[in-house]
N, C-alpha and C positions, 0 to 999 in steps of 0.2 A: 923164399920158398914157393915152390908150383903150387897153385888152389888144386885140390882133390876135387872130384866130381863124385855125388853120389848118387849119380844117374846110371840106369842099369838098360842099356840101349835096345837090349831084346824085349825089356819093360816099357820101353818108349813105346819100342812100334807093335805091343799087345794092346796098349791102352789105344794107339792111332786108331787098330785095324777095329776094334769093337766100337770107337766112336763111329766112324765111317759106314759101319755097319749096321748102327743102331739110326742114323739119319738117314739112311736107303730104306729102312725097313718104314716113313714118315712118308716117303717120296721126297727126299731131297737128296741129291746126289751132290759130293762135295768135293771141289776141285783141288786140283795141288795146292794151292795158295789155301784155304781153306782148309784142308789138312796139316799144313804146317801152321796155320793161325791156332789152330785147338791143340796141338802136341806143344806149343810155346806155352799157349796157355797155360796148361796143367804143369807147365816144369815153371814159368812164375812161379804159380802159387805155391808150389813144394817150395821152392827157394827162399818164399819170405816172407810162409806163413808165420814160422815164429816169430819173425820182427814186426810183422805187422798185425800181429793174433787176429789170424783171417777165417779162419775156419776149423771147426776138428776131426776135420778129412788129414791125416798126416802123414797117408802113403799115397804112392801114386795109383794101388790097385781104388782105394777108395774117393782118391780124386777123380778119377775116372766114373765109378758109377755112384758115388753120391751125390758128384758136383756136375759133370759133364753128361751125362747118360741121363741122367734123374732128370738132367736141365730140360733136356731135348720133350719132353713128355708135355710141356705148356703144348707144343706144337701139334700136340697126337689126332691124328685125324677119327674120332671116335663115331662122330657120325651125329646128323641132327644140324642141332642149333652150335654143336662147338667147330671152335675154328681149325682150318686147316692150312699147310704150309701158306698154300694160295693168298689163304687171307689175309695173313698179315702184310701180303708183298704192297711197298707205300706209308706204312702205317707210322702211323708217331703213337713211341710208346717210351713210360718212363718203368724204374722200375725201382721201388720204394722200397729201403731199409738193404740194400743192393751187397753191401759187405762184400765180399772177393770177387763182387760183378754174377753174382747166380741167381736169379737165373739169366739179365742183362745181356752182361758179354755172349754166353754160349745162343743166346739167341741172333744177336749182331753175325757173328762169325759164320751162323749156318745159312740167318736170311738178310744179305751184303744190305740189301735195298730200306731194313728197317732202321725208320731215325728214331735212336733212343736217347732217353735220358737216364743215369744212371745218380741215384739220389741216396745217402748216406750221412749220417751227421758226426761221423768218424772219422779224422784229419786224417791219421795213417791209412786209414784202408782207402780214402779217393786218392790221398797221394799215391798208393800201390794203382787203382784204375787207371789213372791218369800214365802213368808207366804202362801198363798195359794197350793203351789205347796207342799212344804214341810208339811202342816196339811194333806192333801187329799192326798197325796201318789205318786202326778203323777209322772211318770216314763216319761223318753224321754222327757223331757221338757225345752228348756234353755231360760233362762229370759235375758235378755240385755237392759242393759240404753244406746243408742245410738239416735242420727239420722237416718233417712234411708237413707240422701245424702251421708253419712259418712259410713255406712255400707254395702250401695248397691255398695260402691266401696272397700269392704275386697273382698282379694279372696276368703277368707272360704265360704263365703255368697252370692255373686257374681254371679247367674246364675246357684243357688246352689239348688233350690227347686222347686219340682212338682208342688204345689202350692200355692199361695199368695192372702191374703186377708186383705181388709181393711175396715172398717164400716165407710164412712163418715164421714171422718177424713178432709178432704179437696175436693174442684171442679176436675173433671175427667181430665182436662188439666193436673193439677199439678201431681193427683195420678197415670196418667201414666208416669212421672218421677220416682215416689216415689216407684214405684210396679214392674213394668216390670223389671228392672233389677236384680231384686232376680230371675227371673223364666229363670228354664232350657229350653232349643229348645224342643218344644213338652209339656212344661208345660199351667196353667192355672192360668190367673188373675181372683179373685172372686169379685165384687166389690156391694152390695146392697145399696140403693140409693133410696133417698124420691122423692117423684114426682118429675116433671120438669124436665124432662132428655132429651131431643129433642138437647135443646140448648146447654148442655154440651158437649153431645155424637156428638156434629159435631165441636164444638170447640176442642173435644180433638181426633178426626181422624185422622190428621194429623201426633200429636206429638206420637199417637201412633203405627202408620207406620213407624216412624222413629225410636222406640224405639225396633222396631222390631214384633208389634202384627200383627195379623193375622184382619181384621174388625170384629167389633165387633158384641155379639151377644147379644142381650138384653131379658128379658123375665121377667113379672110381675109373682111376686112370695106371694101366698097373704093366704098359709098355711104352719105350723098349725096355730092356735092362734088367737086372735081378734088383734091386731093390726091392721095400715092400710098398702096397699101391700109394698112389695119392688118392686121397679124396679131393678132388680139385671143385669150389668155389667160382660160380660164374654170375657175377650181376650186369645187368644192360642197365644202362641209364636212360632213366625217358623222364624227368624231369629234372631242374634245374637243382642244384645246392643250396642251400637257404644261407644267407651273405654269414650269418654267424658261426658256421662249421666250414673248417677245422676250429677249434676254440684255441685258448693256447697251449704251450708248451705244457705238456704234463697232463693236461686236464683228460685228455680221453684217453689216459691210462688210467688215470685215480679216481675219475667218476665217468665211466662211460655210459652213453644214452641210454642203455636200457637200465643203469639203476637211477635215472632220473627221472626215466617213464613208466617203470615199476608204480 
């Protein structure tokens, strides 16, 4: 018997023409290969979220601006101290607790030239990346099933990248254990974050002074796309990680730094 497609083609190229259009409005203009890299994308994940319980985006309208559209905002040129397409071009970036590659992938696909790492401790979901990397062509990409307590203490990886980003993967206490220690002296933690951020971001000051950030720099990020804003999270690093952070597996979820410096 034929496989049925539950792809709805007029649905394809609504979800194309609004990525497309949501990366123009950044200053990135995105070429045919690059349009068809992001419309593959989103029909992956439809096809094997369930098998791989990747996300609970389960249409394409909300693949599109959950996961694609939402993605593209790390990039937003807001002006100041945050980065713009420009800046990342070059840059080595991982991207921690990565799940269906978001915001990772969509940032590979829009800026060719960024080498990422895409970091997960979920067999099924890098096995799905790993698929994804290898359909779509990306180059410079390396997938890993790891921890991050466990990886932010390799040397390879170790204070080894420009920049680091995680999507609300855990509370900003924990993620600055989880994060800072990838990033080089002079690099940037990206961290975008749903409302309620007052009480994080003063619970995690501390641990992130100790981890070596610089205070942080906050700024509602709430284009392109309809979704509602981020509050996106920004630490510079200007000094070094102290050798015993990341601690291990579990420890900076169940006691993280600021109730040990409480």
């Amino acid at each position: 018997m034929a496989r049925t497609s539950n792809y709805n083609p007029d649905g394809n190229l609504i979800t194309l023409n609004s990525v497309v259009a949501a990366a123009q409005s950044l200053g990135v203009d995105l070429d045919a290969g690059q349009q068809a890299q992001f419309e593959r994308f989103g029909q992956l994940i439809e096809l094997h979220n369930k098998q791989f319980n990747l996300t609970g985006a389960k249409t394409q309208e909300r693949i599109r601006d959950e996961l694609l559209i939402r993605s593209l905002r790390i990039l937003s040129p807001a002006g100041g101290s945050v980065p713009t397409p420009e800046w990342f071009a070059g840059k080595r970036a991982i991207d921690v607790g990565t799940g269906a590659g978001i915001p990772g992938v969509v940032m590979k696909i829009a800026l060719p030239e960024l080498r990422i790492t895409l970091l997960d401790s979920t067999a099924k979901k890098t096995t799905f990346l790993k698929e994804v990397v290898e359909e779509l062509k990306l180059e410079s990409v390396e997938v890993i099933t790891n921890r991050a307590e466990e990886l932010g203490q390799d040397p390879e990886h170790r204070e080894a990248y420009d920049l680091v980003v995680a999507r609300s993967v855990a509370r900003l206490p924990e993620l600055a254990e989880l994060t800072l220690p990838f990033a080089i002296i002079g690099g940037t933690v990206i961290l975008p974050k749903s409302s309620g951020l007052e009480d994080e971001l003063d619970a995690a000051a501390a641990a992130a002074e100790i981890l070596g950030a610089a205070p942080a720099i906050t700024l509602q990020v709430d284009r392109p796309g309809t979704s509602p804003p981020d509050h996106t999270v920004y630490w510079m690093k200007i000094s070094p990680t102290p050798r015993e952070f990341p601690r291990r597996i579990g420890v900076p979820h169940r006691s993280p730094l600021i109730e040990q410096n409480s």
